[in-house]
C-alpha positions as CSV (number, residue, x, y, z in Angstrom):
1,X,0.0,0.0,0.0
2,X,1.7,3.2,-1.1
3,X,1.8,6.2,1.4
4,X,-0.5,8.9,0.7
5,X,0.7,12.5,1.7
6,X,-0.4,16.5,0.9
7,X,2.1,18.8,-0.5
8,X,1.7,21.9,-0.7
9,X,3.1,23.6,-4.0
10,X,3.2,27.3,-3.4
11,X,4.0,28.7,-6.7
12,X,7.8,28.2,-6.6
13,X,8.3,29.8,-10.0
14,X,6.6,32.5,-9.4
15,X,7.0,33.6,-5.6
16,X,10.7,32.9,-5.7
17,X,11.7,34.7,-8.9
18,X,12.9,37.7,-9.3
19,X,9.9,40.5,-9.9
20,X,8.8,41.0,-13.3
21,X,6.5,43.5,-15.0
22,X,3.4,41.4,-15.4
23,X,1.5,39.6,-12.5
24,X,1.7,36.6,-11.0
25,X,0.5,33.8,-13.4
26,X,1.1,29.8,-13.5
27,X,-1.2,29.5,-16.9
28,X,-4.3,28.5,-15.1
29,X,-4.9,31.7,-12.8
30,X,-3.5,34.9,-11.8
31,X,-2.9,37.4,-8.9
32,X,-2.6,40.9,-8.9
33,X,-3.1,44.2,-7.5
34,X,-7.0,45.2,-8.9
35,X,-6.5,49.0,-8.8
36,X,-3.9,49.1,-11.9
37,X,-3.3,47.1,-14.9
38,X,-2.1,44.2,-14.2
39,X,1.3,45.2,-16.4
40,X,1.3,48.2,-14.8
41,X,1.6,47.0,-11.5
42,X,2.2,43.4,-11.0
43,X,2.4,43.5,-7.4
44,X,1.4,45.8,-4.0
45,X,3.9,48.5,-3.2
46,X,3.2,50.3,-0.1
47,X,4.0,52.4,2.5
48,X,2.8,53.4,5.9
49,X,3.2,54.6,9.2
50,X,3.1,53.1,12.3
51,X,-0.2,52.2,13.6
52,X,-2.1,53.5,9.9
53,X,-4.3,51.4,7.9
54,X,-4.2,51.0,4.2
55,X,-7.1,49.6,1.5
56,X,-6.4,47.6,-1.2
57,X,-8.0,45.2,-4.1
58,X,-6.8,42.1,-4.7
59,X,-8.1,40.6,-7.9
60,X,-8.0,36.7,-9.1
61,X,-8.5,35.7,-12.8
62,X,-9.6,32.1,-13.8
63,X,-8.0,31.5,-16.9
64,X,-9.7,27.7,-16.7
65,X,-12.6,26.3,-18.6
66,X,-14.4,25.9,-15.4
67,X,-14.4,27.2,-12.2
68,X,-12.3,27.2,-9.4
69,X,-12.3,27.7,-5.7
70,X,-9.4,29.4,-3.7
71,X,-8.4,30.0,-0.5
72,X,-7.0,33.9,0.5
73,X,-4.6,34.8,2.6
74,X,-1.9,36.6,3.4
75,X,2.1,35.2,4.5
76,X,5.7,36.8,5.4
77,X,8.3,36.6,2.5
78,X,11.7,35.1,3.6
79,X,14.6,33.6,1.3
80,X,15.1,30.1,0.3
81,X,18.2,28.2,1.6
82,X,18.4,26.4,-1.5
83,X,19.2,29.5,-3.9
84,X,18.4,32.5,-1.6
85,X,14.6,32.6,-3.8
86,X,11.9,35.3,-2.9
87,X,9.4,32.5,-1.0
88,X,6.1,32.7,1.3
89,X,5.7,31.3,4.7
90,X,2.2,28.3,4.2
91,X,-1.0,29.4,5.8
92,X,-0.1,27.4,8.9
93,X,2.9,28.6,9.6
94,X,3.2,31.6,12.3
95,X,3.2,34.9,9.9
96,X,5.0,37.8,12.2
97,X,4.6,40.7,9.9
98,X,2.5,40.9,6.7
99,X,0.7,38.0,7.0
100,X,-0.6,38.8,10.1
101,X,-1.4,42.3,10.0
102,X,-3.2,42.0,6.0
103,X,-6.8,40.6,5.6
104,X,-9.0,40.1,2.6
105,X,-12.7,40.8,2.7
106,X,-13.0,36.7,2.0
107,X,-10.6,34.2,2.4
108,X,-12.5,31.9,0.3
109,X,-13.6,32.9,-3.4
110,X,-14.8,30.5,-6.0
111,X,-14.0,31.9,-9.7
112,X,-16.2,31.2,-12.2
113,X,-14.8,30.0,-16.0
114,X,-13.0,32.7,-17.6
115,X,-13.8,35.1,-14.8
116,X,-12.1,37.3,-12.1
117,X,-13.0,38.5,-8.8
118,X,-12.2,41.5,-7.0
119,X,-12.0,41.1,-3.0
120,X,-11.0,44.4,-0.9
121,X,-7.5,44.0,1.0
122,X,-7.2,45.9,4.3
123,X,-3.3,46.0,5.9
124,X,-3.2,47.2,9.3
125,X,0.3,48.6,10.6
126,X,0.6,47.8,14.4
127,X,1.9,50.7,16.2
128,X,5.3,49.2,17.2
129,X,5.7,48.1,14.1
130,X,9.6,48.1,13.2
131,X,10.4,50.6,10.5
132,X,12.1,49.2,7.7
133,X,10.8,46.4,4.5
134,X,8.1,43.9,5.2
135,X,8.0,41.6,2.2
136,X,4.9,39.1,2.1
137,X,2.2,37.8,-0.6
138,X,-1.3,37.6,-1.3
139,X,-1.9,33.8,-1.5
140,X,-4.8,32.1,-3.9
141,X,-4.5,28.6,-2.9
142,X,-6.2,25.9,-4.9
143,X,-8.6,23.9,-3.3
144,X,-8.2,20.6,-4.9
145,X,-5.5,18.4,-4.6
146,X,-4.0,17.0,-7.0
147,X,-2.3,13.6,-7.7
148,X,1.3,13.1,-8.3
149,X,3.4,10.5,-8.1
150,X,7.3,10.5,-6.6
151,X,9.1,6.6,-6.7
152,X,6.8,4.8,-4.9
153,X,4.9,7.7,-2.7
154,X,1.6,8.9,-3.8
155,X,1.2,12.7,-3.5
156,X,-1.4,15.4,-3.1
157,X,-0.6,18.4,-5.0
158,X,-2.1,21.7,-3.9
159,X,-0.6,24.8,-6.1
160,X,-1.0,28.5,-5.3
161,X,0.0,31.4,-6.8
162,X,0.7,34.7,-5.1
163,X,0.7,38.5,-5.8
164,X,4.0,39.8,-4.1
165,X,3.5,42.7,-1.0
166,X,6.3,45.1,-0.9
167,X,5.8,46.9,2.6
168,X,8.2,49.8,4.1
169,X,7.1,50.7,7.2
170,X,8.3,54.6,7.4
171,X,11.0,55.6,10.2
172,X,14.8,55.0,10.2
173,X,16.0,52.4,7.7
174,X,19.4,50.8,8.1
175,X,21.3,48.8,4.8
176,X,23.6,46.2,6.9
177,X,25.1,43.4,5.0
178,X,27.6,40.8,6.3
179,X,29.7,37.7,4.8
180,X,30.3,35.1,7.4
181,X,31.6,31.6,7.8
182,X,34.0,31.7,4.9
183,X,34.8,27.5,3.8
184,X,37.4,26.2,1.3
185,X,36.9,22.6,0.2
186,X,40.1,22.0,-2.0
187,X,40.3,18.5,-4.2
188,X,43.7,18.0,-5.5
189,X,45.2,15.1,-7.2
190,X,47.9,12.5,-5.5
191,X,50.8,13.9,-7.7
192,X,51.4,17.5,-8.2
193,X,50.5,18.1,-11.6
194,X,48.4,15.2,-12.7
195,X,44.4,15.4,-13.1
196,X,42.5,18.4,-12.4
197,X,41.5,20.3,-9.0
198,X,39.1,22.5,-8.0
199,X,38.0,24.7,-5.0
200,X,34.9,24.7,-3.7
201,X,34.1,27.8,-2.0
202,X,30.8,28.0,0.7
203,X,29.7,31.7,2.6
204,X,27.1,33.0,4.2
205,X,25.7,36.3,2.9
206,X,23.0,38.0,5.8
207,X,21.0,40.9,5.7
208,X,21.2,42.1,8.6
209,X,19.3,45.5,8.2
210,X,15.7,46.1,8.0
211,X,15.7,47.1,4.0
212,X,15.6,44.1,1.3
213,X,19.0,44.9,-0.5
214,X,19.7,43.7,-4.1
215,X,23.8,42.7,-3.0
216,X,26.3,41.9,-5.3
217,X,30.0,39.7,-4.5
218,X,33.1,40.2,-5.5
219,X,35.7,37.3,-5.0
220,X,39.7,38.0,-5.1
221,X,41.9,35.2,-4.3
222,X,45.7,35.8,-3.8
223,X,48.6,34.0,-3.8
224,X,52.3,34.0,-2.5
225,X,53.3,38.1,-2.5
226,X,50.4,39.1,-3.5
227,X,49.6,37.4,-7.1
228,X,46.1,37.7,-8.3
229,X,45.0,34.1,-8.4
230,X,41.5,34.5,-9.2
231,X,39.0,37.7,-9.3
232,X,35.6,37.4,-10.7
233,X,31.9,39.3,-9.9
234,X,29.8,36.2,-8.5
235,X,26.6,34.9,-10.5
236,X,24.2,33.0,-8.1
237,X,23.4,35.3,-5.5
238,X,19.8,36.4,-4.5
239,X,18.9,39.5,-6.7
240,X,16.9,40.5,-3.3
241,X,18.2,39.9,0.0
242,X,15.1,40.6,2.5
243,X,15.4,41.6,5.9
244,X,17.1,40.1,8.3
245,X,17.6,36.7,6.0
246,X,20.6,34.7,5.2
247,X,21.5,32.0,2.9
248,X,24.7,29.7,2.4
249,X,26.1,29.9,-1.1
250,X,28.6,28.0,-3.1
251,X,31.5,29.1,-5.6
252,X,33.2,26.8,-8.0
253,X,36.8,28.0,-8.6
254,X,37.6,25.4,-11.5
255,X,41.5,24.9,-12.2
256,X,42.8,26.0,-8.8
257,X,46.2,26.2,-8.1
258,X,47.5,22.2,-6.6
259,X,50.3,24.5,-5.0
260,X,49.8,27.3,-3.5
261,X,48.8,29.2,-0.9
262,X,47.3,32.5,0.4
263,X,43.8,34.4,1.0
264,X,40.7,33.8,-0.4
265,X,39.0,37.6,0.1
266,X,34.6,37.9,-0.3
267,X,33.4,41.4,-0.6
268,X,29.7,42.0,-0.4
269,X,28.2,45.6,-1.5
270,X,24.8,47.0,-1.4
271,X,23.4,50.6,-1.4
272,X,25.5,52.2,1.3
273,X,26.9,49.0,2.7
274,X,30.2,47.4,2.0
275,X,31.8,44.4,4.0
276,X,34.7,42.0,3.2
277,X,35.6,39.0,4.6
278,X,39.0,36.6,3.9
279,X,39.9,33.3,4.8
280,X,43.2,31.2,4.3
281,X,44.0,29.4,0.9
282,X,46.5,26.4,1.0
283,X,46.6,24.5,-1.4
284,X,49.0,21.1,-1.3
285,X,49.4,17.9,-3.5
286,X,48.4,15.1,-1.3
287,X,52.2,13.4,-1.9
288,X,53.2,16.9,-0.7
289,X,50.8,16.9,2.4
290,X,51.8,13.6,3.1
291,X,55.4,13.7,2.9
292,X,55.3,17.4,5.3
293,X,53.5,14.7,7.7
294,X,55.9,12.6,7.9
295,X,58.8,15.0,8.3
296,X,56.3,16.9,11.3
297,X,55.6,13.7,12.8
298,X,59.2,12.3,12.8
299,X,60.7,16.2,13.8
300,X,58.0,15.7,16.5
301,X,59.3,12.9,18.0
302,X,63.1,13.6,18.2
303,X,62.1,16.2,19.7
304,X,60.1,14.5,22.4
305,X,63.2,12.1,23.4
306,X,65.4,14.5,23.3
307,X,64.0,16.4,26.1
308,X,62.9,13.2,27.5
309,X,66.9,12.3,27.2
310,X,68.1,15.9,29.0
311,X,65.3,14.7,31.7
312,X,67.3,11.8,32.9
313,X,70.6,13.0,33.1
314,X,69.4,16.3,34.7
C-alpha cells in the first residue's frame, strides 16, 4: 500500500523569482493588485506609518474552462536556503509581519470560468511596528489536490499562486550586509601536476538591516606576494536579500592552483553598505601533504626524546 501525503506547491516559479513587469501567473490563474493594470503593476507596493491602515484590491483571474475555488490569505516573504529565492511562509505557519497584519474581505472565493473576482485588502500597521521592508504575498490557494506520483509515494498536490506585497514601514531604515563563515573545500590530485583540482568555496551572505538589499559579491583570491590568483563578480546570489535573511552559497573555482597558498577575500556591497571578509588558501598535493607529515611527525618525535633524554641526566 503506497503512502499517501499532501504537498503543498506554493507557486515556486513565481513567488521565488525575481519580480517581473506582469502579475503573478502559473497558466491557469492569476494574482494581482485590482486597482492598476495588471502590467502596470504586477504586485502591491506600499508604505505606511506606524499604527495607519491601508485599502487595497486584490483581484483573481480564472483562466480555466471551469471554475475554481481558492483559498485567501496573506504570508511573510523570507529567502530560500536552497538559492536565496523570494518565498512565502504556508497558511499554517506563524506569519509575524505581513501576513498577520493583512486581511482580505473573504478568504474563500470560487472563480467562475473565464472570470475574475475582485476582493477588498485591508493591511493594518501595528503601532510598534519596526520601521524598515516587510515583504509578504497575497496567496490564492487551490482547493483541490491534485495527484502526483514520486518513486513509490503517492502525493497530493495543492498549487498557489501569489501577488508579491512590498511593505516599508516609514521611520529610520538601516542597509547592513555581512559575509560570514568563509569554507574552502580544495580536491587535489595524489601527484602535483596530474588530473585536475578545483575549490569549492561555501559563505554565508545575511541581511542584517531592515531594508531588502539587491547585493552583489566580488571574489579575489591571492597567492604567494600578493599574485592575483582569481577575481571574478559572483553569479548566483539572490537579486533580493530581505530583511534580516541569510543564505549559504557556493562558488566553484575550477583549475585552482595544486600549490599554492594565500587568502581567499569575499566582498559584499549593497546601497551604502560594503563588507569583506577573507579566509586562508592552502593548497597542497596530497604526496606533498603527506610527505610534510611525515617529516612533522618524525621532527615531533626527536624532539620529544630529546627532552625526555636531557630529563634523565638532569
Amino acid at each position: 500500500m503506497r503512502q499517501l501525503s499532501v504537498l503543498l506547491l506554493t507557486g515556486v516559479l513565481l513567488l521565488i523569482a525575481p519580480p517581473a513587469a506582469h502579475a503573478a501567473d502559473n497558466g491557469s490563474w492569476s494574482v494581482y493588485p485590482a486597482a492598476a493594470r495588471s502590467a502596470a503593476r504586477p504586485y502591491f507596493y506600499l508604505s505606511a506609518d506606524p499604527g495607519a491602515t491601508l485599502t487595497d484590491r486584490v483581484t483573481v483571474t480564472n483562466k480555466t474552462a471551469r471554475p475554481l475555488t481558492f483559498r485567501l490569505y496573506a504570508a511573510d516573504a523570507y529567502n530560500t536556503a536552497r538559492d536565496g529565492g523570494f518565498a512565502v511562509r504556508a497558511q499554517d505557519e506563524k506569519q509575524r509581519s505581513i501576513g498577520a497584519w493583512a486581511r482580505t474581505g473573504r478568504d474563500r472565493v470560487t472563480v467562475k470560468a473565464r472570470g475574475s473576482v475582485t476582493v477588498p485588502v485591508t493591511i493594518t500597521v501595528p503601532e510598534d511596528a519596526e520601521p524598515g521592508d516587510h515583504p509578504g504575498a497575497l496567496v490564492a490557494l487551490d482547493e483541490r489536490v491534485e495527484d502526483a506520483e514520486q518513486g513509490a509515494v503517492a502525493l497530493g498536490v495543492r498549487k498557489a499562486v501569489g501577488a508579491r506585497i512590498y511593505l516599508r514601514v516609514n521611520g529610520p531604515t538601516m542597509p547592513a550586509l555581512s559575509v560570514d563563515d568563509i569554507r574552502v573545500e580544495h580536491s587535489r590530485p595524489l601527484v602535483p601536476g596530474t588530473g585536475k583540482s578545483r575549490a569549492v568555496i561555501s559563505y554565508t551572505l545575511r541581511n542584517r538591516g531592515n531594508v531588502t538589499l539587491n547585493p552583489e559579491v566580488a571574489l579575489r583570491a591571492e597567492g604567494l606576494f600578493g599574485r592575483t590568483l582569481l577575481a571574478r563578480d559572483l553569479k548566483k546570489i539572490p537579486s533580493e536579500l530581505l530583511p534580516r535573511q541569510q543564505v549559504r552559497l557556493t562558488e566553484t573555482w575550477a583549475g585552482a592552483p595544486q600549490f599554492e597558498w594565500g587568502e581567499i577575500r569575499l566582498t559584499a556591497t549593497a546601497r551604502d553598505t560594503r563588507e569583506s571578509a577573507t579566509a586562508p588558501y592552502i593548497a597542497l598535493p596530497w604526496l606533498v601533504a603527506g610527505a610534510l607529515g611525515v617529516i612533522v611527525a618524525a621532527g615531533t618525535g626527536l624532539w620529544i626524546r630529546a627532552r625526555r633524554g636531557r630529563a634523565r641526566t638532569s
